[in-house]
C-alpha positions in Angstrom: 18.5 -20.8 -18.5 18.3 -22.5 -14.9 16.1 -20.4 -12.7 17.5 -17.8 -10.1 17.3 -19.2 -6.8 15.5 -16.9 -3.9 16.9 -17.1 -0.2 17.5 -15.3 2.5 20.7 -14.4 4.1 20.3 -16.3 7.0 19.7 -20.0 4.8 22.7 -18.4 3.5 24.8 -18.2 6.3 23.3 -21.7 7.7 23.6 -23.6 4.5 26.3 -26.4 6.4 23.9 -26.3 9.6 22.7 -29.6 11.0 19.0 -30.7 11.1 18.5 -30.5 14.3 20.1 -26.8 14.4 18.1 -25.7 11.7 14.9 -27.3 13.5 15.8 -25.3 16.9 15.8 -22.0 14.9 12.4 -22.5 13.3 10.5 -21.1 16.5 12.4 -18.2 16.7 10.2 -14.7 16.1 11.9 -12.2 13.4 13.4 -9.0 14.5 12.3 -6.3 12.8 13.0 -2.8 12.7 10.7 -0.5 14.5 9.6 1.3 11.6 8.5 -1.5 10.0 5.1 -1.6 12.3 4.3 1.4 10.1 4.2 0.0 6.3 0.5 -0.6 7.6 -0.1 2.5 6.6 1.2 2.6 3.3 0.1 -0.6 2.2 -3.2 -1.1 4.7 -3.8 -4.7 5.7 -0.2 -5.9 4.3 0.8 -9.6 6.2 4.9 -9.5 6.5 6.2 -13.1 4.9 9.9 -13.0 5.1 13.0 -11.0 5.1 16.1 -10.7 4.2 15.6 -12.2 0.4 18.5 -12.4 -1.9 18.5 -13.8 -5.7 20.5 -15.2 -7.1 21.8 -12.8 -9.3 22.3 -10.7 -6.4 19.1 -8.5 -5.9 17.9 -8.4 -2.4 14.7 -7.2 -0.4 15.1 -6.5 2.8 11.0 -7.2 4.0 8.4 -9.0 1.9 4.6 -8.8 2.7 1.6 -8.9 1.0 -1.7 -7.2 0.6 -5.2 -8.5 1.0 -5.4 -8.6 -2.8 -2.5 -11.0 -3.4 0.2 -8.3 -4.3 3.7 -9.0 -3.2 5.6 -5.8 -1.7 9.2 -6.3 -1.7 10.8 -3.6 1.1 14.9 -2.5 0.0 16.4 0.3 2.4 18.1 2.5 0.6 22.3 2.6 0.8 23.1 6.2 1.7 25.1 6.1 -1.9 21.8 7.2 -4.0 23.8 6.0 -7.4 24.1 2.5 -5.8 20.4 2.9 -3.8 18.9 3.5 -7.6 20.6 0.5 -9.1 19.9 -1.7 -6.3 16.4 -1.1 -6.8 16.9 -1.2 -10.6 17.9 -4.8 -10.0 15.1 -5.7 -7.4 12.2 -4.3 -10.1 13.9 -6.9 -13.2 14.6 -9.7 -10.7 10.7 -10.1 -9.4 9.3 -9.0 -13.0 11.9 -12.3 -14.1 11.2 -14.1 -11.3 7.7 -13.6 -10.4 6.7 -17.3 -10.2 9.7 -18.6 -8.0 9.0 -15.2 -5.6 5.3 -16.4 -5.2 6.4 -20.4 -4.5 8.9 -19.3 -2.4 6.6 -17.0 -0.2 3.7 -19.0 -0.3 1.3 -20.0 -3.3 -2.2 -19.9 -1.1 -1.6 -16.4 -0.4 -0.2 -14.5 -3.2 -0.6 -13.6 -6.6 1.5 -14.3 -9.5 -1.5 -12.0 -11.7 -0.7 -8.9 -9.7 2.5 -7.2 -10.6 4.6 -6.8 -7.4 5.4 -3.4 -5.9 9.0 -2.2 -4.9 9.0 -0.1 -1.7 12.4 1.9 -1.0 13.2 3.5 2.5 15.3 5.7 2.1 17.0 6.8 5.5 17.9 10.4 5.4 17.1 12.8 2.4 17.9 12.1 -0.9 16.8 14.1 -3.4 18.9 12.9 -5.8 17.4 9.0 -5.1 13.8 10.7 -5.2 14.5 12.3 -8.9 15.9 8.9 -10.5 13.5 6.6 -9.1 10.6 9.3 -9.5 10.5 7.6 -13.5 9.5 4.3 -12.1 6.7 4.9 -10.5 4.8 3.1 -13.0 7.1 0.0 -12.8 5.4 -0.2 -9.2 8.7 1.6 -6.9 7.7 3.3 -4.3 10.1 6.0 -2.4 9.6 6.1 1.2 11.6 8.2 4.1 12.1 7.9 7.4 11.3 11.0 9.5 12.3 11.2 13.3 9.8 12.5 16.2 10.8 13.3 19.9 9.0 13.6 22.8 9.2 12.7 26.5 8.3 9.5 25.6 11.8 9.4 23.5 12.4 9.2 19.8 10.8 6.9 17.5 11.0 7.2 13.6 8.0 7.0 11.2 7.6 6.0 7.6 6.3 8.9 5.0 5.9 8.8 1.3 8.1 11.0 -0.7 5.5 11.7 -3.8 7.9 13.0 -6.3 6.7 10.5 -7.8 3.7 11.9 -8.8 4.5 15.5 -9.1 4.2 17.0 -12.4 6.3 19.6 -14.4 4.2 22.1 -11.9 5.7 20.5 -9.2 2.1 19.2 -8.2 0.8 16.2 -6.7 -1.9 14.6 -5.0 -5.0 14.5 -6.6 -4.4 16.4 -9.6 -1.5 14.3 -10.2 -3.7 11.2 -10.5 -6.4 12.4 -12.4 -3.9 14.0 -14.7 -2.1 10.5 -15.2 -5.7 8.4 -16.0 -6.2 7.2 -19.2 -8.4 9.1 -21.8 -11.4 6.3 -20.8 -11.0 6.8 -16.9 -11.1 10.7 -16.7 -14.8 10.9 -16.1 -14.6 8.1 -13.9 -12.1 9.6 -11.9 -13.5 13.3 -11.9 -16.7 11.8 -10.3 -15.1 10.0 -8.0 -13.0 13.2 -6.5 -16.5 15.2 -6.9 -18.4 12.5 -4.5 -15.5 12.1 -1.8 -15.1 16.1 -1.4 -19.4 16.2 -0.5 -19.1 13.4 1.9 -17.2 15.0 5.2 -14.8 18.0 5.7 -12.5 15.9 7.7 -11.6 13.4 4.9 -7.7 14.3 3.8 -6.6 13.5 0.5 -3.2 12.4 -0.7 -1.8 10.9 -3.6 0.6 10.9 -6.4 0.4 9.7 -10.4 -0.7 6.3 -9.4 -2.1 6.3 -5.8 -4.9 8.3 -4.0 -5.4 8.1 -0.5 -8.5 9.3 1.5 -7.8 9.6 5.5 -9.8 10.2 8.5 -7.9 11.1 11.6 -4.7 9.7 10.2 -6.6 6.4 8.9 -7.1 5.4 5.6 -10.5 5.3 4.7 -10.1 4.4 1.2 -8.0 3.9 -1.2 -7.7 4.0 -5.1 -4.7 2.5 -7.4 -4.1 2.8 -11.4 -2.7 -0.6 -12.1 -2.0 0.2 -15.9 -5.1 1.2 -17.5 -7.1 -0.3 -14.7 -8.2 0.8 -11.1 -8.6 -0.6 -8.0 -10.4 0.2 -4.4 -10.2 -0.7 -1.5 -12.5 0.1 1.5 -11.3 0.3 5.4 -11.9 -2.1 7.3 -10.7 -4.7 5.8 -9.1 -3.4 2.5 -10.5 -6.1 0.4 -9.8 -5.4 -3.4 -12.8 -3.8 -5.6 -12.8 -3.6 -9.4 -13.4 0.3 -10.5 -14.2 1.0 -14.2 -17.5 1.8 -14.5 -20.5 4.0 -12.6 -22.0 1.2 -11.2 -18.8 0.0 -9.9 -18.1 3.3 -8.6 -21.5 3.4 -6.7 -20.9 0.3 -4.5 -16.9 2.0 -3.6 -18.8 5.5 -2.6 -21.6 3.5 -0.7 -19.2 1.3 1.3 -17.0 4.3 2.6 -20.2 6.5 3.2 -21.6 3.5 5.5 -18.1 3.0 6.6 -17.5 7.3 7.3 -20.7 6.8 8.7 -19.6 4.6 11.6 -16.5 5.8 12.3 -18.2 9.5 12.6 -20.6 7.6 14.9 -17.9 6.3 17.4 -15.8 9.5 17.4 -18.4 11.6 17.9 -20.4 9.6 20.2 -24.3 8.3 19.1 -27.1 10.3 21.2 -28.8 7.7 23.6 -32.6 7.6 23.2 -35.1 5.2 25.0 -36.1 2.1 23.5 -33.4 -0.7 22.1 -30.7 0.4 20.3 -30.2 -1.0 16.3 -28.2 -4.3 15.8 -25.1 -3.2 14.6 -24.8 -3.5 10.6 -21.8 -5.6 9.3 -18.9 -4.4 8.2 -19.6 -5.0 4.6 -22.9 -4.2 4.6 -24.1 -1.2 3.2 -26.0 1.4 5.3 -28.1 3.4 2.8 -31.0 3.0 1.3 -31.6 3.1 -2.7 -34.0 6.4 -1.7 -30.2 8.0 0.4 -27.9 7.0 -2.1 -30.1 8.5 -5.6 -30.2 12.0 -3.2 -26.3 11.4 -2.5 -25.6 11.4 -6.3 -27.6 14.8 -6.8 
């Protein structure tokens, strides 16, 4: 079988340009929609590659980005029709599982990953619970059901991105974090019940959030850090820079809880200002370096 070909509407549409047409357009900046500025915050760090993608067997993604760890987010808003929403997405999920080596040459081999298995975010427009129910079953195939919700002021109206976690919620109709450690394999449960344990000591103003696969930590709206189950593994990731970190084992789990105390620790610091005493002020530490000693971190664990 000849492999699908990936392009976007606009190669479409200027498939008989000339050269020199097609040369004039490359400068031009992509619109986007406002609320894309805000999938930073559902997928933190995530570079936006291209838009409008269509295979050729018909799926489409409107946005594709990727994450500092290589993973490929592919962004479909939702048809009002949740029956053809759910199928369109349905199509999206087998065309980058079929495709997932063409998707990676065609957005660029140097910075993503055909290793990681791409995500599938949905936005769906208005409420559908309908849309949220049938795509709630593939949130382990990597789709993810987002809304848009509206906000007014004097400043006028401008609409936000949101998860819609059904997702995760169990027959309870629960989510967040008892949704994800319910969903851990039988190896991870400890793993993940320490985890929970060591974030909940380390600052009353840490939110959690999550759903069967996901679990968020934010500070004032920010995410601080963040943990996925990638089939029977997990993975972290630390603000600032959100760079991947293996997490399986204790020791692994240390270095995570150590890298958002020392980043907490800094963040606190600028919020809350620093008290000025005389002498020189400390260098600052770098981001990536940790802040505690071994002596802080055995009392932390206690």
């Amino acid at each position: 079988m000849a492999p699908m070909a990936l392009r976007s509407k606009k190669e479409e549409a200027e498939g008989t340009a000339s050269e020199g047409e097609r040369e004039r357009g490359k400068g031009a900046e992509p619109v986007l929609p406002p609320w894309a500025a805000g999938l930073d915050e559902i997928v933190p760090g995530i570079e936006l590659l291209d838009r409008e993608l269509v295979f050729e067997g018909g799926a489409r993604a409107d946005l594709a980005g990727v994450d500092p760890s290589g993973r490929l987010h592919l962004v479909q808003l939702a048809d009002e029709d949740a029956d053809k929403a759910a199928l369109a997405a349905l199509d999206l999920v087998a065309a980058t599982r079929a495709e997932l080596e063409l998707l990676v040459r065609h957005l660029g081999e140097g910075r993503t990953s055909s290793e990681r298995a791409p995500r599938v975010l949905v936005v769906c427009p208005a409420s559908a619970p309908r849309l949220a129910e049938r795509l709630g079953v593939l949130a382990d195939a990597g789709v993810l059901l987002l809304g848009l919700r509206a906000m007014k002021s004097a400043r006028g109206e401008q609409r936000y991105l949101v998860r819609l976690d059904q997702a995760g919620k169990g027959a309870n109709g629960s989510g967040g974090v008892n949704a994800f450690l319910r969903a851990l394999p039988a190896r991870l449960e400890a793993l993940g019940n320490t985890l929970v344990e060591r974030m909940e000591r380390l600052d009353e103003e840490l939110v959690p959030s999550g759903d069967a696969s996901t679990l968020v930590w934010r500070l004032g709206g920010e995410v601080l850090l963040r943990v996925e189950r990638i089939g029977e593994l997990l993975q972290a990731s630390v603000a600032p820079r959100h760079e991947p970190l293996p997490l399986g084992e204790l020791g692994e789990l240390e270095r995570v809880v150590s890298k958002v105390y020392a980043q907490l620790a800094r963040l606190l610091g600028l919020t809350r200002g620093e008290p000025a005493g005389p002498g020189p002020r400390p260098a600052p530490s770098r981001a990536d370096e940790p802040i505690l000693t071994p002596e802080e971190i055995e009392a932390f664990r206690q």
